[in-house]
Structures are given as structure tokens and as C-alpha cells.
ZAMARGU-4260 file (C-alpha; in steps of 0.2 Angstrom, whole numbers, plus 5000, padded with zeros to 4 digits):
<rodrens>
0) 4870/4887/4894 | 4868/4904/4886 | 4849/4911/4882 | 4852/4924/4870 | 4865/4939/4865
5) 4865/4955/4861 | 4867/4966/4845 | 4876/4983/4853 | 4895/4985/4849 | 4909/4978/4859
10) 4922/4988/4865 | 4939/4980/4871 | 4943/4983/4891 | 4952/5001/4894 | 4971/5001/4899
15) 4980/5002/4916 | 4981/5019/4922 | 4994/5024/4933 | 4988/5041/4937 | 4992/5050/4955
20) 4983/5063/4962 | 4991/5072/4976 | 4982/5079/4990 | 4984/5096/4993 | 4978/5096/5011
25) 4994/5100/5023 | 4986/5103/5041 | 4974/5090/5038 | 4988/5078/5033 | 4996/5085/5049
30) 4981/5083/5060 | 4980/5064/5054 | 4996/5062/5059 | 4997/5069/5076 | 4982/5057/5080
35) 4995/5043/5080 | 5005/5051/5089 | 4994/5054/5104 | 4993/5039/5108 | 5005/5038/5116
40) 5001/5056/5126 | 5012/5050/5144 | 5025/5048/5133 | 5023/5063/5125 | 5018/5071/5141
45) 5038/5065/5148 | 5047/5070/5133 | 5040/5089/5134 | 5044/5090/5150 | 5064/5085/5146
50) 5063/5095/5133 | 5056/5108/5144 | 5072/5105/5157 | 5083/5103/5142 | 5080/5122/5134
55) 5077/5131/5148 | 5093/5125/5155 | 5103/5132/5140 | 5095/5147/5142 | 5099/5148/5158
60) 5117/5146/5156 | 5116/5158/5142 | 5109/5173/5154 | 5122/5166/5168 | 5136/5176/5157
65) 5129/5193/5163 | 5134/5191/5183 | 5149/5179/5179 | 5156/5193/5170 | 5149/5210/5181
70) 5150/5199/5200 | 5164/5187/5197 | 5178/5192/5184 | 5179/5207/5184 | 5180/5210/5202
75) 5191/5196/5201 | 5183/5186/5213 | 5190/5167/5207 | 5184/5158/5221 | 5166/5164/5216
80) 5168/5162/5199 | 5173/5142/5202 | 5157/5140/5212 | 5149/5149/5197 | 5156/5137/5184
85) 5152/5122/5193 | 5133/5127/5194 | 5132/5131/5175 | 5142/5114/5172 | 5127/5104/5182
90) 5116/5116/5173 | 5125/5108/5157 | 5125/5092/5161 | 5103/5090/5167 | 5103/5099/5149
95) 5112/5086/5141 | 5105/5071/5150 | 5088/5078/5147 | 5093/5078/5129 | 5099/5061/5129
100) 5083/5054/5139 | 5070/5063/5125 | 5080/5060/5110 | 5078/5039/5113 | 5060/5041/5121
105) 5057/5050/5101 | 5064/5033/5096 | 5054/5021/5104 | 5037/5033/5099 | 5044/5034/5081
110) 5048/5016/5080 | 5027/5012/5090 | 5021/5024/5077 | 5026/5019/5059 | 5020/5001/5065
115) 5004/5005/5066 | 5003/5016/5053 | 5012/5003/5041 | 4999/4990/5049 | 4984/5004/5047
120) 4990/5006/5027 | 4991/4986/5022 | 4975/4982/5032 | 4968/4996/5021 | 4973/4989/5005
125) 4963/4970/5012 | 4948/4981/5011 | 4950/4989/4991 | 4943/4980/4978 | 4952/4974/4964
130) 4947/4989/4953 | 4960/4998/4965 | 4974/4987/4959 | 4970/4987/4944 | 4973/5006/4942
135) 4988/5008/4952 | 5005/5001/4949 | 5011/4988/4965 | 5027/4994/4965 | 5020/5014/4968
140) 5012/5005/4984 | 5027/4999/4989 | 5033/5014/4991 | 5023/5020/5002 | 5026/5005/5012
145) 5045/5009/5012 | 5050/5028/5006 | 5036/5037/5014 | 5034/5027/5030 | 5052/5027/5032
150) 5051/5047/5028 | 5037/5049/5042 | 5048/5041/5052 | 5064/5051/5051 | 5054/5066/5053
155) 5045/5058/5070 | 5063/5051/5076 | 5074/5065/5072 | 5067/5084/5066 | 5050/5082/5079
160) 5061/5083/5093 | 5073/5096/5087 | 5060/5107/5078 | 5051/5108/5096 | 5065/5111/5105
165) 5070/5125/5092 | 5053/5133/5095 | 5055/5133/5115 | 5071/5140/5113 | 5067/5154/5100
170) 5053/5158/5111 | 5063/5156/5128 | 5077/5168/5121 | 5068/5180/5115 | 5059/5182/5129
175) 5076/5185/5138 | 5082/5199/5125 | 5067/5208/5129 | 5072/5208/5146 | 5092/5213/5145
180) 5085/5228/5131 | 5071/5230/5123 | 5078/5241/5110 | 5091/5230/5104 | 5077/5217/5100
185) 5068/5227/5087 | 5083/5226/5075 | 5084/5207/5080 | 5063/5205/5076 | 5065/5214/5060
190) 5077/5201/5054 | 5065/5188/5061 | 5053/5194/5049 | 5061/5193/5035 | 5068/5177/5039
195) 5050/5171/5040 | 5045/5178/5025 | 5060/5167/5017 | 5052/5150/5025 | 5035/5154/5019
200) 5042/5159/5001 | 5054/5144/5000 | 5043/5134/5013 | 5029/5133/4998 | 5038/5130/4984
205) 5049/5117/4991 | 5032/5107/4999 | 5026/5107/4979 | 5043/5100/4973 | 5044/5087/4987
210) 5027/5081/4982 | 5031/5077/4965 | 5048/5070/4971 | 5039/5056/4979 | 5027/5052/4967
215) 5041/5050/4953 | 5050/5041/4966 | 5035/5029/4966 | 5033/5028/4949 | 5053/5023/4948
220) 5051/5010/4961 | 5036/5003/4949 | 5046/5001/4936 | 5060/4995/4945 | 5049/4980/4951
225) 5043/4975/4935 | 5058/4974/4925 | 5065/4964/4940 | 5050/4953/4937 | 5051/4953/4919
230) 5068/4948/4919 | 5067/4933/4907 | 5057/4942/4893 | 5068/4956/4894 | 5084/4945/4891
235) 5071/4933/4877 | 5068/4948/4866 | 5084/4957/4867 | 5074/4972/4876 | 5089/4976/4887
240) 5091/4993/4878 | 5077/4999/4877 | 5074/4994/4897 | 5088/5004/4902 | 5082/5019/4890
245) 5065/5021/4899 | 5073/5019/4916 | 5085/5033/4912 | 5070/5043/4909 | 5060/5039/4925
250) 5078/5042/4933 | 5081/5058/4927 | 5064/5062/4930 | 5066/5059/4949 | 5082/5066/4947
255) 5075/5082/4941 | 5061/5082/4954 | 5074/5079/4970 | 5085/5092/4963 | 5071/5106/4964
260) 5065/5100/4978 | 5083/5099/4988 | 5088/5113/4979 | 5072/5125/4986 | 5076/5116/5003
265) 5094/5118/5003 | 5095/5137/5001 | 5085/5140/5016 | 5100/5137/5026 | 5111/5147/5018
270) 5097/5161/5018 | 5096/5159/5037 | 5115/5160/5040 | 5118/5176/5031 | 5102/5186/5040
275) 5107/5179/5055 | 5126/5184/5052 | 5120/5203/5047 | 5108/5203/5063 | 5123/5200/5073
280) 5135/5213/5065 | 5120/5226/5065 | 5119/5220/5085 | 5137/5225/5089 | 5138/5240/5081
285) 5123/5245/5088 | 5128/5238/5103 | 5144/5244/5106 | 5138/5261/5105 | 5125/5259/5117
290) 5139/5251/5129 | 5149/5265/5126 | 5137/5278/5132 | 5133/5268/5148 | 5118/5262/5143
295) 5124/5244/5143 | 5136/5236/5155 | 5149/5222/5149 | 5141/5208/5157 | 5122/5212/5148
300) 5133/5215/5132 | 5140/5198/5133 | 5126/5189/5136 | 5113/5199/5125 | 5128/5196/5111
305) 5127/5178/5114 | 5107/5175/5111 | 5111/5187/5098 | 5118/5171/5090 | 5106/5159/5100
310) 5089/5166/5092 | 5095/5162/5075 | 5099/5145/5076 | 5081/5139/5081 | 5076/5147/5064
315) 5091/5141/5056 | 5088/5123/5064 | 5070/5123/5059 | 5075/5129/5039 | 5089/5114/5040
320) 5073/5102/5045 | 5063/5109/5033 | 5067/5098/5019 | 5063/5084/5030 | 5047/5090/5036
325) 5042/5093/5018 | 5046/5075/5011 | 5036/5068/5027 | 5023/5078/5028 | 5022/5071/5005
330) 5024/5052/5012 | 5011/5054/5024 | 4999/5064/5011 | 5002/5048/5000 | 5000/5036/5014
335) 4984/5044/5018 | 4977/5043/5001 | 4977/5023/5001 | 4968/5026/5018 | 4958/5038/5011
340) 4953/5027/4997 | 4934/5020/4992 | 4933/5001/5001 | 4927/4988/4994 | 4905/4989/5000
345) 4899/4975/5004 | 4879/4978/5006 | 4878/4956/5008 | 4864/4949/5022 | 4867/4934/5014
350) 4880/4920/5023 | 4887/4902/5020 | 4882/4894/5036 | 4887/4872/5039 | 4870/4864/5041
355) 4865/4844/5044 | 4856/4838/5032 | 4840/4825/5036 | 4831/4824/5018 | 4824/4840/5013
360) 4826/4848/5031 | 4841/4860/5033 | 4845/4865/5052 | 4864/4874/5057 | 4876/4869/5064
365) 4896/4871/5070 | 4901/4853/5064 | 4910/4849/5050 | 4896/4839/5039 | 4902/4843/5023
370) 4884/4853/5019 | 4882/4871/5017 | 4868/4882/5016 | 4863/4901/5012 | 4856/4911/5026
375) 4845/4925/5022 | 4844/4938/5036 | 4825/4931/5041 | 4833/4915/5043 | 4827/4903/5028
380) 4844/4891/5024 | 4846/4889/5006 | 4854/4873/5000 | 4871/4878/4994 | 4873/4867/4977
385) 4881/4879/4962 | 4868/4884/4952 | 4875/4899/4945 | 4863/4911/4931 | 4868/4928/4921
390) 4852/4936/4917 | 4855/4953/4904 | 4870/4955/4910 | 4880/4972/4904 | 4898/4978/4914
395) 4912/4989/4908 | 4928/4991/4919 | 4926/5010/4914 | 4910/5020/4910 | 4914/5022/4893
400) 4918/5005/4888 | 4907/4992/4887 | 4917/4974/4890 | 4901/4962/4892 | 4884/4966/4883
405) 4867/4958/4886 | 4875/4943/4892 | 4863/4926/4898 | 4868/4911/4905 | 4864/4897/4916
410) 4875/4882/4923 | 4865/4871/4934 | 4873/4862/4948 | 4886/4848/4942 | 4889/4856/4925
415) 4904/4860/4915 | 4902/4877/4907 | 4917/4882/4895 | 4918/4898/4889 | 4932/4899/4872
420) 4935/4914/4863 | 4949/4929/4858 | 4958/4937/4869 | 4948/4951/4877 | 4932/4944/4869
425) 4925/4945/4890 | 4928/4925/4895 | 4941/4931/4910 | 4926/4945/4915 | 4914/4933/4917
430) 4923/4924/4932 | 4926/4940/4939 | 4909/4943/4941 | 4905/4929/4949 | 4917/4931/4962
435) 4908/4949/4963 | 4926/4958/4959 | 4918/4971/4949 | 4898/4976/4951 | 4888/4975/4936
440) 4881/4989/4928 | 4865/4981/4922 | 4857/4966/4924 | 4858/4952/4938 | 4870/4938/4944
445) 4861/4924/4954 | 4867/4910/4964 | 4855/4896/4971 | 4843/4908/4966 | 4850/4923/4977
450) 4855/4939/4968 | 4875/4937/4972 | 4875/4957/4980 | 4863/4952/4992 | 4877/4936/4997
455) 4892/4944/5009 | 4906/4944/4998 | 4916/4933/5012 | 4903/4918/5011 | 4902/4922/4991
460) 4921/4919/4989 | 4923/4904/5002 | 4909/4896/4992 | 4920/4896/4974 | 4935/4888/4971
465) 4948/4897/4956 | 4963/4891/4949 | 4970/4906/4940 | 4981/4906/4923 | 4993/4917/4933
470) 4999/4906/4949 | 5005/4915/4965 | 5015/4907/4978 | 5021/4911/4995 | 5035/4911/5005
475) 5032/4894/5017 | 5030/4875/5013 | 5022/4867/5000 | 5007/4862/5011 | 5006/4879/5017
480) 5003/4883/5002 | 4990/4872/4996 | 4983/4874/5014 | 4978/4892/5008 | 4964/4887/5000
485) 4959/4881/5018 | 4968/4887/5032 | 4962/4872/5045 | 4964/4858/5032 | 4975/4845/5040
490) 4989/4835/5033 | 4979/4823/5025 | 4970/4832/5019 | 4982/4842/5011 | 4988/4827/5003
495) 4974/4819/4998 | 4971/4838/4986 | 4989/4833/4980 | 4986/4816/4973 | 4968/4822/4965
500) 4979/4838/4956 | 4990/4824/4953 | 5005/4834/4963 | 5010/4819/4976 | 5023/4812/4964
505) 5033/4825/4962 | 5031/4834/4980 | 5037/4818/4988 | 5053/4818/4975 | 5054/4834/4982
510) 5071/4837/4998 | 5061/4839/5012 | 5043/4835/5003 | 5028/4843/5009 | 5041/4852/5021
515) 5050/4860/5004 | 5051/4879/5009 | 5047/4889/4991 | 5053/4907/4992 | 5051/4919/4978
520) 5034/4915/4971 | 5041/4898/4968 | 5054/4902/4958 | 5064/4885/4959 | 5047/4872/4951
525) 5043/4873/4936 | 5028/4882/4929 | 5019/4865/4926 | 5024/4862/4946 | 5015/4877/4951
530) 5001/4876/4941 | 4999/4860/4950 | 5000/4868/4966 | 4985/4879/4963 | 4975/4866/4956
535) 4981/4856/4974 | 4975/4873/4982 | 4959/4873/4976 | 4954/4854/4976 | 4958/4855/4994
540) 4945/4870/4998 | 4931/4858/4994 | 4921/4871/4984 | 4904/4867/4975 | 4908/4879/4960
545) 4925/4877/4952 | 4934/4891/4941 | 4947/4887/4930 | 4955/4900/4920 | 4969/4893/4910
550) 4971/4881/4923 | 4980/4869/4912 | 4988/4881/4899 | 5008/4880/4908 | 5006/4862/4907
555) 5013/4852/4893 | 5002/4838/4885 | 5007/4825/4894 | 5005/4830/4912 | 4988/4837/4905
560) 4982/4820/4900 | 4987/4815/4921 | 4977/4829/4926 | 4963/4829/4919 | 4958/4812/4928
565) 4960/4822/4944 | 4949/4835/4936 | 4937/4824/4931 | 4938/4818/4950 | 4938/4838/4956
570) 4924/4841/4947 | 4912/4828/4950 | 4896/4833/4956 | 4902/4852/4954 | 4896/4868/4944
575) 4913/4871/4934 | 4917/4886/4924 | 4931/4883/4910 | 4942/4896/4900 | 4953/4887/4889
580) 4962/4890/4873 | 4966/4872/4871 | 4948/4866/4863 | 4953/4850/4868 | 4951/4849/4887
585) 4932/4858/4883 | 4926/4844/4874 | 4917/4835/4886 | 4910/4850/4893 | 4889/4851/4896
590) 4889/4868/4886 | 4903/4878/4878 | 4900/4896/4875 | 4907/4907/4861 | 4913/4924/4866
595) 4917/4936/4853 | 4918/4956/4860 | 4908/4954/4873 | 4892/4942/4865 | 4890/4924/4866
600) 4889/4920/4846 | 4887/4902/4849 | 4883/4889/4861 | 4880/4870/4863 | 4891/4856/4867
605) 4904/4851/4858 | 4896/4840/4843 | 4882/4853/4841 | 4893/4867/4837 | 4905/4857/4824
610) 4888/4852/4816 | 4886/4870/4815 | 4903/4874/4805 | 4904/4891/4814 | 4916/4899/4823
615) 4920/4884/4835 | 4922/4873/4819 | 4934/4886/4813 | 4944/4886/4829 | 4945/4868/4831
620) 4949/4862/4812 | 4963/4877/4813 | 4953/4888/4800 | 4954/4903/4814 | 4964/4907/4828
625) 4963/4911/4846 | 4971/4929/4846
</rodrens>
């Protein structure tokens, strides 16, 4: 029952944001990501070493040129140059197998990788509290399940490997130039150079663009999945129109994002091409003077000609992975930042153990007995029997708006506490608190006289029961699904939560009855049939405090009347909080509380407050509204 109110003004709870903040940090992302990949270091270890083979054998080949040419064809030795030929083709071949080898070793490491950094990333988001949700749209998180891991993983499967070997083999030939001329490699390390400062010029600008090609990607994807969801409304209220008008401009907001970004990364190739082709025309020339004079023979010109044209594909090869390396190294950065996020603290000594029960002696144990108890971390047990108390409470979503103010209440154990009110008046908060989904920024929560932060957030939880306005199904049977509320409930069980929510009779009309596989949040029952479900879901986890929010507001009058025998049934001997817009399934309730902006205004039960003609009276005559 409420104990008093406060006289500070409300303030309605502050909207959804959908904000993202990208991280800026590119080695660190980078050092993250390697982390995963060194686990598997032997792996790692083999394919450097065909990669290794793979390069150095094309280099090879490439220097081979100089004796084919001075020792074999131009003497006109043919037998020689067979015996040549058939060592640079198994020089070939090793290369090419080598190749082969690494490039589906790079699979398989790709393919280990994004599975544990997919699992790292959802076992992250079971550890954020609901505040986290709350300011971040589901469908942008999806992304990041799909576009950015799929991005890392195109950039660990396909450009790793080929960006590596490109290094080796830039490295490798110019190593080689410097030893057919030394000369000659100064014009080809001035190009180099400004090559490079093409890649970092391009390189930064296309990183920027590629990070806000993701997130308008994710915000797309967001919108994408709620107008898929909202599919009815938007057909009810003819909003078709304007649907496709703000998906045009989230569209042509990626669109404008992926076309600066691709468009930075695209001419990078085109750059590299045309300072390579100028490096080699500067070569010949060059060159061929040099040839002329002596200086070079025929067989170092071919050869130095042909890494002429080898040291610029690496740069080329990186430049055409760049775009690539960019939108990965984005996804990852995204990916990180769930990982990176606050957890939810728990700070809880406090846990929900089974005892045995002999009078007023509690002692634990592992058998089921249908008894729980709180046990403190110096080992006191607790009786576990719902006495729930709000003691000057104040909470705000946000620091600047105030949702609850100075609110008190008790509800002893077996009491039915209803909490009516307008819309955003604080009744849905309330339940939030006790399950401990936000902290409060004043005052103190208790439970069985145990200030609920002190209670691990586990036990708190396991101890409450909710049946939400807003019902969620999964993909599995019908007793999977009211098995959720307890996992090694048996069949009966199962069915004996069914006929209390009153759900038997129209599971077992059911095809396959409590076998029925539901896909699609349940899509194919009706939303009565759901909401049955959960109540099922909830009467079969056996909780001493109950929370119902809305719990009967999809269901027409009729079935309500069936339900609320079970109810009755569900809530025997139970601490039960109530939010209801229909006044008439509160009536009977120990105390009804008033919300209005965040104060109780009026409390008692049900005759009390139409003796007091107030605002109750007002609601339930039909002088006011619920709004």
C-alpha cells in the first residue's frame, strides 16, 4: 500500500535515441582482431609458410628469365632451354599448389573466426542491461551480426591472404631489382613513393567514408525490420506512402555514403595503374639506353623489365583490397563497440537457495521441496515469501528527467497490488524496478527485507514471475514455450500451468497439440492465444511474486472472465502486482494505487476510493480517461 507522495514535478520518460558513435581507434581495432586470429597460430604458422613458398617461387621464375635468355636462347642451346622450362614449370606448379593449399587453410580460419567472434558479440549483448536496448535500435544490432561480421570475414577469407602475399612479393622484388641495378630502382622507388602518398591520402579519406557507410547501413537495416514488423499498422492507416518516402531517404542516405566511400576506394586502382604504367615507360627508356651502352645485357633487361611490372601489382593488389580492408576494419570497429559496452553490474551477495522447511528452522538443500530462501554471504537463510517495499523512491531513465518521484509502497506477502493510471504516469517503471532493470537514483527497494541490490540479479529474477502486455514467442513447440519460464519443468507440469491459464482447450484443438511448432513470434494464434501462453509461461515457474502488466489487455471479455479463475488460482498465496487499464479486473485487489506523473495521488481498495469520488471515481464512472 502506498505511505505517502511527493509534491516535485513529473516529467514524462525521454525518447529512444538511436545515436552511434564510432570509434576512431584503427590499430586498436586491428590489434583486437588479430587476437582471434592467433588462435589459431600452427595454422597460421603453415599458411605463412606456403605463402612463403608461393612468392618466393614466382620470384623465382621471374629472375630465371635472365640465364634463359643470356645461357639458353640466345646461344641457341634448345635442349638446355627444355630442361630450363621444365624447372620453371615445377617452380610453377609448387607456387600454384602452395597457393591452393593457403587459400582454403584462410577459409577454414575465416569461417573458425567469425564463429567465435559472432558468439563473443551475442554472449556480450546477454550481459547489457536493458537500458542498452532501449537506446539502440535491434535491427542496427543485427547488423552487426550480418553486414559487419560478414565484412570481417571477407576480409579474413579473401584480401588477408592476398595483401600478405602482395607485401612478400613487393618486398621480395624489390630486393631482386636492387640486385639486377641499383640505378634503375631509384626511378622505380620514386614512384613508390608517390604511390604511397596516394594510399595514405585516399587510404584516410575512404576509412571515414566506409564508417558512415555502415552505420547508415545499420540504420537502413533498423528501419527495414520495423516496417516489416509493423506491417498491419502500415496497411490500417494507409501509411504506405509515407513508409516508402522515409525509406527512400535512409536509402539515399546509404546510397550517398557507399558512393563516397566506393568512389574514394575505387580510384585508387586507377591511380596505381597509371603510375605504375609511367614507371614502366620511364624504365624502358631509361633502360634501353643503358642496354645500349653495355651497361645492361638482354637477359637482365628482360628480367629487370618484368619486375618492373611485378613491383607494381602488390601496391596495385593492396589499393584493389583496400576498400575491403576499410569496410572490415568499420564492422569490426562496430562490433567491438557492443563488446566494448558498460555490462549490466551486478554488486548481489545475496542468492535464492531450496531449503527444507521444519517449523521456523530453515536448512539448504538440493531437493526440490517447493521452499526457497535468501542466503546472505554470512550464511543467514531468509524465508523467501514476497514482501515487496518501496521506501522514497526517485528514478529517471535519463539524468534529466525524473519519471518516479518520492514514491512508497508496501505489498505484504499474498497481496494483490494494482497500480492504474495514464500512460506514462510511471505504473510500467515500477515493475521494472523490482526486477532491478534500471537502479534507482534515490531511495531503497526491499525484498523480504533485503535491499534488492544487495540480491544477485539471477536469484532476484528467478524469484518473480512477469507476464508482459507485449508477448514474445519462439521458434519451437508450444511447451517449449511455456517451458521457458522453467527450463526442467516436465510435461505435466507444463500442463497443469496450461489449464490454470486456462490454455489446455485450445492447445489440444491444436494439429499436433502441445507438439504444435510456432515460428514467427507466433504469428499463426491469435493475440488472445498468446497472451495465454505467457500467462501458461509464468504459472508454470512457480514464483512467489507475480507481475502482470497488461496481462489481460489482448484478451476479449469473455475469455477474461475464464481467466481470471485461473488467476485467482495463480495468485493464491502470492505477492501480485497488477497494471491494468480495464478497472474491472483490479477490483478485488488488497490496494489499488493511483499514478499520475510519477506520484501516487490515491490509494485504498476499491470501495474506499469510489467513497472518495477522485480520480479513480472519475476513471471508473467514465468521467476521465485513461490516456
Amino acid at each position: 500500500m502506498a505511505e505517502n507522495n511527493s509534491s516535485r514535478p513529473a516529467e514524462r520518460r525521454g525518447p529512444r535515441g538511436h545515436g552511434y558513435q564510432r570509434p576512431q581507434n584503427l590499430w586498436g581495432t586491428v590489434k583486437r582482431l588479430l587476437k582471434y586470429l592467433t588462435r589459431f597460430r600452427l595454422l597460421l604458422v603453415f599458411v605463412l609458410f606456403c605463402l612463403l613458398v608461393s612468392t618466393l617461387g614466382s620470384i623465382a621464375t621471374s629472375y630465371m628469365l635472365k640465364p634463359l635468355i643470356n645461357n639458353y636462347i640466345l646461344p641457341g642451346d634448345f635442349a638446355g632451354l627444355a630442361k630450363m622450362l621444365a624447372l620453371m614449370g615445377a617452380i610453377f606448379g609448387l607456387s600454384a599448389l602452395c597457393s591452393l593449399v593457403y587459400a582454403r587453410t584462410m577459409v577454414r580460419i575465416s569461417q573458425e573466426t567469425v564463429v567465435v567472434l559472432r558468439q563473443d558479440l551475442f554472449d556480450k549483448l546477454q550481459t547489457l542491461p536493458i537500458r542498452y536496448f532501449d537506446t539502440h535500435q535491434s535491427g542496427d544490432l543485427m547488423s552487426r551480426f550480418t553486414n559487419d561480421i560478414d565484412t570481417v570475414s571477407e576480409l579474413i577469407n579473401n584480401s588477408l591472404a592476398n595483401i600478405l602475399t602482395s607485401i612478400l612479393t613487393f618486398f621480395g622484388t624489390l630486393i631482386m631489382m636492387f640486385v639486377l641495378n641499383w640505378r634503375l630502382t631509384l626511378i622505380t622507388l620514386f614512384f613508390l613513393l608517390l604511390m604511397g602518398f596516394v594510399v595514405k591520402f585516399v587510404g584516410g579519406r575512404s576509412r571515414t567514408n566506409f564508417q558512415a557507410q555502415q552505420a547508415a547501413l545499420g540504420s537502413l537495416n533498423g528501419y527495414i525490420e520495423e516496417m516489416i514488423e509493423g506491417q498491419k499498422v502500415i496497411k490500417v492507416f494507409h501509411h504506405e506512402d509515407k513508409a516508402v518516402e522515409h525509406f527512400d531517404h535512409l536509402n539515399a542516405a546509404y546510397r550517398s555514403a557507399a558512393t563516397r566511400a566506393q568512389s574514394y576506394a575505387g580510384s585508387m586502382m586507377p591511380a596505381m595503374a597509371n603510375l605504375s604504367r609511367i614507371n614502366y615507360a620511364a624504365t624502358c627508356c631509361i633502360g634501353g639506353l643503358l642496354a645500349l651502352r653495355g651497361i645492361f645485357d638482354v637477359g637482365t633487361m628482360g628480367a629487370y623489365l618484368l619486375y618492373v611490372r611485378q613491383v607494381s601489382q602488390p601496391v596495385a593488389q593492396i589499393s584493389q583490397q583496400f576498400n575491403v580492408l576499410m569496410a572490415a576494419m568499420a564492422g569490426a570497429e562496430r562490433i567491438f563497440a557492443v563488446m566494448d559496452a558498460q555490462p549490466e553490474t551486478d554488486d548481489g551477495s545475496t542468492v535464492l537457495v531450496r531449503v527444507e522447511k521444519n517449523g521456523d528452522v530453515l536448512t539448504e538443500t538440493d531437493r526440490r521441496t517447493g521452499h526457497w530462501a535468501w542466503k546472505r554471504p554470512d550464511g543467514t537463510l531468509v524465508e523467501l515469501r514476497g514482501d515487496v517495499r518501496f521506501r522514497d523512491v526517485d528514478f529517471g531513465y535519463t539524468d534529466e528527467k525524473t519519471v518516479l518521484h518520492n514514491v512508497s509502497l508496501y505489498a505484504k506477502p499474498g497481496q494483490k497490488i494494482a497500480f492504474v493510471g495514464s500512460t506514462g504516469a510511471g505504473k510500467t517503471t515500477i515493475t521494472n524496478l523490482i526486477n532491478r532493470f534500471y537502479d534507482i537514483q534515490d531511495g531503497v527497494i526491499t525484498y523480504d527485507g533485503i535491499d534488492v541490490k544487495e540480491i544477485r540479479k539471477e536469484s532476484l529474477r528467478r524469484s518473480l514471475g512477469v507476464v508482459l502486455q507485449e508477448t514474445n514467442l519462439f521458434t519451437g513447440t508450444i511447451a517449449d514455450n511455456i517451458r521457458y519460464g522453467k527450463l526442467d519443468a516436465t510435461d505435466e507440469e507444463v500442463r497443469a500451468a496450461a489449464k490454470l491459464a486456462n490454455a489446455d482447450t485450445f492447445i489440444r484443438h491444436l494439429p499436433q497439440g502441445y507438439d504444435t511448432v510456432i515460428t514467427d513470434n507466433g504469428g499463426s494464434l491469435s493475440q488472445g492465444e498468446r497472451q495465454l501462453l505467457a500467462i501458461a509461461r509464468a504459472a508454470v515457474s512457480d514464483p512467489p511474486v507475480l507481475i502482470l502488466d497488461e496481462a489481460t489487455s489482448s484478451i476479449d471479455t469473455r475469455t477474461e472472465k475464464l481467466i481470471e479463475e485461473g488467476m485467482d488460482s495463480l495468485m493464491e498465496g502470492r505477492t501480485v502486482f497488477v497494471i491494468a487499464h480495464r478497472l474491472s479486473t483490479v477490483r478485488n485487489a488488497r490496494a489499488i494505487l493511483v499514478l499520475e506523473q510519477g506520484r501516487i495521488i490515491e490509494r485504498g481498495d476499491h470501495r474506499q476510493l469510489i467513497e472518495q469520488r477522485g480520480r479513480y471515481y472519475q476513471l471508473y464512472t467514465g468521467q476521465a480517461q485513461l490516456g
